[in-house]
N, C-alpha and C positions, 0 to 999 in steps of 0.2 A: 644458463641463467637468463639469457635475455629473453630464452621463447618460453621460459615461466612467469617472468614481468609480464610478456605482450599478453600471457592469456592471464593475469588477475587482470591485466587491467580492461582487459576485455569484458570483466564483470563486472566493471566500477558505475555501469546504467542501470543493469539488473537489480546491482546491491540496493541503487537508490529507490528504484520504483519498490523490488521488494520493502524497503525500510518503511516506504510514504505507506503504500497497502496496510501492510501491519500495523502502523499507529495509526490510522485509522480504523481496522478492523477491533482494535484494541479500546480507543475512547468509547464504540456505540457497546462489548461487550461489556464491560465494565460500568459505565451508566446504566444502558437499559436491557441488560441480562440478558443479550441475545446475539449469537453468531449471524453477521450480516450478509447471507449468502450474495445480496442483488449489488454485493460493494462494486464488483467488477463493472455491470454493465454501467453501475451511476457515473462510473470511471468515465464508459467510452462513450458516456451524453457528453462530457464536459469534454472529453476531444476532437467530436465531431463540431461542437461549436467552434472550437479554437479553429480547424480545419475552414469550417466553410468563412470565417470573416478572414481567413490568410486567401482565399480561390480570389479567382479572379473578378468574381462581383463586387468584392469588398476590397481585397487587396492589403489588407492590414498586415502589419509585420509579427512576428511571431509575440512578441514583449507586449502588444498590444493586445492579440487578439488572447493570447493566455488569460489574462485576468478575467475576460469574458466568459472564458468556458466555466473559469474556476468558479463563478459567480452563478453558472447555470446547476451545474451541480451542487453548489451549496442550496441554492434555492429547492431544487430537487428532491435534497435531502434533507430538508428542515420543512421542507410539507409533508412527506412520508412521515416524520416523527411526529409534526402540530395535526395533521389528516387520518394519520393510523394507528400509531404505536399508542399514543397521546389516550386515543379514546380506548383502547385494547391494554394498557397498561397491566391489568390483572389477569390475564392472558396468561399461561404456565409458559417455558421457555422453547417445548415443540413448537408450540400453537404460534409463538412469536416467530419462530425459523420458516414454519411453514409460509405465515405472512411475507417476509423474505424473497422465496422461491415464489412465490405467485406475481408480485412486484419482478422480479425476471423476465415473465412472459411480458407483464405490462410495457415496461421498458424497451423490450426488445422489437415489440411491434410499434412504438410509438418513433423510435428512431426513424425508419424507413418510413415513417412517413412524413418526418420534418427534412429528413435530409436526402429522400431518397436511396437506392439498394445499393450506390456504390461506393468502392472504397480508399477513402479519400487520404492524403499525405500531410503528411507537418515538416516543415522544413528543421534543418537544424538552429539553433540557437547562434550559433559560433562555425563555422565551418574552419577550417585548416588543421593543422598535424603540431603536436612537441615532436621533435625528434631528435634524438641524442648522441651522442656524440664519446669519439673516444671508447670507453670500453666498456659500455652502452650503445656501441652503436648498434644501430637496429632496432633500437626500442623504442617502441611507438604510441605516444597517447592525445587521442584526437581534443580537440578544446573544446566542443559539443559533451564529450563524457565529463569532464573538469567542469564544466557550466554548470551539469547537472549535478556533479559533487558540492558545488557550491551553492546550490539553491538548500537544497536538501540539508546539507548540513545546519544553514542559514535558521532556515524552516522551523527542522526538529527539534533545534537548539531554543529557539525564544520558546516552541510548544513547552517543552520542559524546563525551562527557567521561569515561566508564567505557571506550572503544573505544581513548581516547588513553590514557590517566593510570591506569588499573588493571591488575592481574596478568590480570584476565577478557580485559580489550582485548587485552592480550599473549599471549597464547594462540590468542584469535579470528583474530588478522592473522596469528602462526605459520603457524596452521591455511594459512588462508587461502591465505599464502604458497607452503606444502609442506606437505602433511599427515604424509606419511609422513618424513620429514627432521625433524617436531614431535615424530612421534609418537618418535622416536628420541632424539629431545632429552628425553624425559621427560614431553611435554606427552600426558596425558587425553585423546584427540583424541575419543574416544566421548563423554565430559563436553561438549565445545565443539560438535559437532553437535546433541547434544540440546538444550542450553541456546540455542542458534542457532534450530533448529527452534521450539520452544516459544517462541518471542520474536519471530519471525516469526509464529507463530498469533495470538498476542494483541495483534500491532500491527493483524493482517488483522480480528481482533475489534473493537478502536478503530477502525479507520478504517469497518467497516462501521455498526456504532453511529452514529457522526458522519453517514453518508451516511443512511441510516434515518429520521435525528432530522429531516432537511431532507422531511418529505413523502413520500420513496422509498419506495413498497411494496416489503416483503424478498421476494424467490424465491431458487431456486434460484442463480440466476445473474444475478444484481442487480448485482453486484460484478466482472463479467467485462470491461464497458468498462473499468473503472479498473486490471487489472492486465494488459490489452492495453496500456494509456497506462502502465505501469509497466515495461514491457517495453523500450516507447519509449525511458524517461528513460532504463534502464540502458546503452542499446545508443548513446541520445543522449551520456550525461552522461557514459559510459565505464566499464566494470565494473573499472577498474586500482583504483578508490576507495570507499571506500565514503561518501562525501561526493558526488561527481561525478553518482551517479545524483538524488540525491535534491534535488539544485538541480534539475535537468533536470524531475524530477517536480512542483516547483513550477511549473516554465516554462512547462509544456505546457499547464494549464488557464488560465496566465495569457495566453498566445500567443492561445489557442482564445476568449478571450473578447476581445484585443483585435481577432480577427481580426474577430467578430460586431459590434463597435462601428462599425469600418473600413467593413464592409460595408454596414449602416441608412444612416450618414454618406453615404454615395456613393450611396445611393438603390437597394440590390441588396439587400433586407433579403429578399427571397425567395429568395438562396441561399446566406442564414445557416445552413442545416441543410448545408451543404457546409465548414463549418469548417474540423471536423476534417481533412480533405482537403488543406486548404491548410496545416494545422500540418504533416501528415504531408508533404506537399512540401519544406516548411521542414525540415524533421528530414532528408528523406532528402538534399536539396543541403549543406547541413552535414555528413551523413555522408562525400559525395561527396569531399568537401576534408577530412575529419577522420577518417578511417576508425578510430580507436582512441576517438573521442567528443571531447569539449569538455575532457576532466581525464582522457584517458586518457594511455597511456605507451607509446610504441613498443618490445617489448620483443625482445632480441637474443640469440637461443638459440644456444650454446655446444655443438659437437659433438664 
């Protein structure tokens, strides 16, 4: 029992950054109809910020420098949407993806040249151990993983009580709904993508910080597993919601870790590195029976 505890809780980072990815991924699909391939890298501009004002020129502490990044990457990404998307709007949803993947390369040469080719660390949040006692003993969970349980939960929680219960939420799902049917209703639909966009940057900023904080050397593309695994949850958990992805995004690191327990258990601890493999099995026989996701909604078009 306690080396199944140690390894969920082993994924209690994962879960989060998978979770922040996905609702980001999830607000730019849902406003502006398009899969956000360059989410990753805009991720690891806003860590490479946090990074260099924690080095030693600046010296800032992590609570400090975080809002920094977070603020680079929203900037980042609410010029992409006021600079590209904004004027390309009428664009079909390839043409928009592609736009995406071309913002990759941009990004990816523009780092290396504000921060240089190497690769740089984020301290933890909280350093020391829970450790437990009695018949738990042995069970281990660091106060770095609990930080970042707590931001995250924090986070997600006002995004979707502001998604439900504010005039913001109500515009967002408009959008969402029918942009041009909003935009006729009155609704700012230019206000709600940027606002979308930049909230997307600065969760892809949070969740890359949090991964960072666990030991992750930052590069370029540090951040491209977790929004491959965010792709997953949207296409798993159903794009109808903006809730259904982001369970999914929980599930998938918690799946992948119990799938590694499952496997030591059985004595095949050497095709632990085939996990993911068998979550993605899992995911695609579930799609098989679910084609709209787990909280998606068979939707019935009127001609």
């Amino acid at each position: 029992m306690t080396y199944l505890l140690n390894t969920l809780f082993a994924t209690l980072v994962p879960m989060c950054v998978t979770a922040m990815v996905t609702m980001a991924i999830t607000l730019i699909f849902k406003t502006s109809s398009t899969t956000n391939f360059a989410q990753g890298v805009i991720s690891a501009f806003g860590a490479y910020f946090v990074s260099y004002f924690m080095g030693e020129k600046v010296g800032l502490s992590i609570w400090i420098a975080m809002p920094i990044g977070v603020i680079a990457s929203t900037l980042v990404a609410v010029l992409i949407d006021v600079g590209i998307f904004r004027r390309g709007r009428y664009v079909n949803a390839v043409g928009k993806q592609i736009i995406t993947m071309g913002l990759i390369s941009i990004i990816v040469s523009v780092i290396p040249m504000i921060f240089g080719m190497t690769q740089p660390s984020i301290n933890k949040f909280v350093s020391g151990n829970v450790q437990f006692k009695g018949a738990l003993e042995g069970l281990v969970v660091t106060n770095n993983a609990l930080t970042c349980v707590g931001i995250t939960v924090a986070v997600l929680g006002v995004i979707f009580i502001l998604l439900r219960f504010s005039k913001w939420g109500l515009t967002v799902r408009a959008t969402a709904s029918n942009e041009y049917v909003a935009g006729m209703m009155g609704i700012n639909t230019h206000v709600v993508t940027a606002i979308t966009w930049g909230l997307a940057g600065a969760l892809g900023a949070l969740a890359a910080t949090m991964l960072a904080s666990e030991n992750a050397s930052i590069s370029v593309y540090f951040m491209t597993n977790y929004q491959v695994y965010a792709f997953l949850a949207g296409i798993l958990g159903g794009f109808a919601t903006f809730y259904g992805p982001v369970i999914a995004g929980v599930a998938i690191p918690l799946i992948n870790g119990l799938v590694i327990w499952a496997l030591n258990m059985l004595g095949l601890s050497e095709y632990s590195g085939w996990s993911m493999v068998i979550v993605y099995a899992i995911a695609l026989i579930i799609i098989f029976f679910k084609p709209q996701g787990l909280f998606g909604k068979r939707i019935a078009k009127k001609v």
